[in-house]
VEXDREN-2710 file (C-alpha; in Angstrom, 1 decimal):
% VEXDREN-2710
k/r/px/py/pz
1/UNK/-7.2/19.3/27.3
2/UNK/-4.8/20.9/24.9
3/UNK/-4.8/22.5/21.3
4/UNK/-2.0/22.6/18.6
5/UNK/-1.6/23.8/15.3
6/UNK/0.3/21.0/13.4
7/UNK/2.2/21.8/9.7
8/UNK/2.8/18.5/7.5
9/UNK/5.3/18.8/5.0
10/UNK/6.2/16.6/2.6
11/UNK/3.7/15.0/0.0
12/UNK/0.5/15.5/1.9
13/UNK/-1.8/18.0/-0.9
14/UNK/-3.9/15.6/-3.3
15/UNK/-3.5/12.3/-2.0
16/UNK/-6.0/12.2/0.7
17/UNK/-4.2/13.4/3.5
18/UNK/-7.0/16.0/4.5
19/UNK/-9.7/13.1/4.1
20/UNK/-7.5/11.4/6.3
21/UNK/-6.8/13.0/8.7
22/UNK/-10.5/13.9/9.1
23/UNK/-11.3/10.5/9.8
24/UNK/-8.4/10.3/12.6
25/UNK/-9.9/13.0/14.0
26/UNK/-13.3/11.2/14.6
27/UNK/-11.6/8.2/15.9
28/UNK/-9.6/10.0/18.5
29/UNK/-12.2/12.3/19.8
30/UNK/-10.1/15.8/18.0
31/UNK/-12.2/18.3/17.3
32/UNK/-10.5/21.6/15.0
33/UNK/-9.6/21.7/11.4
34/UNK/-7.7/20.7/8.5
35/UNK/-6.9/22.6/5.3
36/UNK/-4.7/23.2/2.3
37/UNK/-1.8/25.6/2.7
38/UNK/0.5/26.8/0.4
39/UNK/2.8/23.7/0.1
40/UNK/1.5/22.0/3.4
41/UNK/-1.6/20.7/5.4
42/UNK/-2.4/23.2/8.5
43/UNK/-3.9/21.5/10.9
44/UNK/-5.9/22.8/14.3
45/UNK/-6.8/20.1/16.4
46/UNK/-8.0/20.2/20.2
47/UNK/-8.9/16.9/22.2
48/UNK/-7.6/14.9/25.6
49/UNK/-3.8/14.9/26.0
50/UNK/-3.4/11.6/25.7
51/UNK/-5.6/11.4/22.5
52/UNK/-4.6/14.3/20.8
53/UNK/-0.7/13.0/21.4
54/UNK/-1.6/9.8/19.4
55/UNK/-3.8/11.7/16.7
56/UNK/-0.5/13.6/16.6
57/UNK/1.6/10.6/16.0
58/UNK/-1.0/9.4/13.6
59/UNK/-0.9/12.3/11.7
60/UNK/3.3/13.0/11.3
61/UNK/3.5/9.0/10.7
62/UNK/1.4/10.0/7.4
63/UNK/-2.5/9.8/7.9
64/UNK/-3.2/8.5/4.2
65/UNK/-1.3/5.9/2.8
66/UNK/-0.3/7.5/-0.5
67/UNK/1.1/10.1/1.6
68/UNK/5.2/10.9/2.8
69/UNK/5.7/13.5/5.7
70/UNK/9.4/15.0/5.1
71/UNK/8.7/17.8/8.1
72/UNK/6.6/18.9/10.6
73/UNK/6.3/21.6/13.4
74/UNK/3.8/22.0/16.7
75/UNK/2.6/24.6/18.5
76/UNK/0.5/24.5/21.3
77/UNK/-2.1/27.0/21.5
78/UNK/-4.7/28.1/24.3
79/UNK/-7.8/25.9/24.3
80/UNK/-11.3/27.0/22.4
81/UNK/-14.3/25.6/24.3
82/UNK/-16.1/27.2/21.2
83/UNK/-14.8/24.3/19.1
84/UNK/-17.5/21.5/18.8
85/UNK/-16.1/19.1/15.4
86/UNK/-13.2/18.7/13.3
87/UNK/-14.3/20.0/9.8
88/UNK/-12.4/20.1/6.4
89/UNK/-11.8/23.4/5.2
END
């Protein structure tokens, strides 16, 4: 089990990206969070290693299809058992 905090950068606010991204989340089993930021799309997501590496991958390769990533960075964080869904915020 691991958890990352994931920035997108690029053209990611107001075409769907959150929505998105949300809906990876459900199909790889993430749970965490995904929100507007400034200029970018924060995104806290906990799951499996091996599906929270290809929600990763799903995610930088530009989760909605209006979408363009320029720039990302990943942090790995200490797990939170407390986390139970991924929810727009």
């Amino acid at each position: 089990m691991q958890r990352r905090k994931i920035q997108v950068f690029g053209q990611v606010q107001g075409v769907g990206f959150r929505y998105f991204t949300e809906r990876l989340a459900q199909k790889y089993n993430i749970v965490g969070t995904v929100q507007n930021v400034e200029q970018y799309v924060e995104i806290f997501a906990q799951g499996e290693d091996n599906d929270l590496e290809q929600f990763t991958q799903a995610v930088i390769e530009g989760a909605s299809p209006a979408s363009k990533v320029t720039d990302y960075k990943i942090e790995q964080l200490e797990t939170d058992p407390s986390l139970k869904r991924f929810r727009t915020i």
